[in-house]
Phi, psi and omega in degrees: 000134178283148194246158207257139182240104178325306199293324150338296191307310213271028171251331185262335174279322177266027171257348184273300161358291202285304155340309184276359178071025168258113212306130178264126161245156196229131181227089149322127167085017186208125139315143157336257167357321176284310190303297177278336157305340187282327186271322174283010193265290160326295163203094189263343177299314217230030187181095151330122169231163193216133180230125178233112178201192208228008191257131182330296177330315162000281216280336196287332179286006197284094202233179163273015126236067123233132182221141183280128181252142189231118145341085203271206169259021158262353180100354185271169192233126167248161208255136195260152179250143197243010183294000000 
C-alpha cells in the first residue's frame, strides 16, 4: 500500500476549496471542532446547516436545522439520527 503524506494534500485541498468559492476558516489555537461549534451556535437560527464528517463529537449539535452527514463506506453520506 502506497503511503499518503497530508501535508502535500492539504495545500491542493484548501486551494480546490478556495476555488469552489467555499469559505475557509482557519482559528490558530482551536479544534477543529470547537470552531464549528461556535459557527453552528451562531447560526443555527438563520441557516440549514450540513455538517459532513465522520466525528462523533458532532452529533451533540444535531438540531432541527443541523444535520449531521456520516460517511459510509462507498462514499455516500447518510444522514445521522441522534434520536
Amino acid at each position: 500500500m502506497c503511503e499518503v503524506n497530508r501535508n502535500l494534500q492539504i495545500p491542493l485541498v484548501f486551494e480546490a476549496i478556495e476555488k469552489m468559492g467555499i469559505l475557509k476558516v482557519n482559528c490558530e489555537g482551536y479544534e477543529a471542532d470547537d470552531v464549528i461549534g461556535t459557527l453552528v451556535e451562531r447560526y443555527k437560527n438563520e441557516f440549514e446547516i450540513y455538517l459532513l464528517s465522520n466525528d462523533r463529537d458532532l452529533w451533540q449539535l444535531i438540531s432541527k436545522n443541523v444535520k449531521v452527514m456520516l460517511p459510509n463506506t462507498k462514499g455516500v453520506f447518510e444522514e445521522v439520527n441522534n434520536e
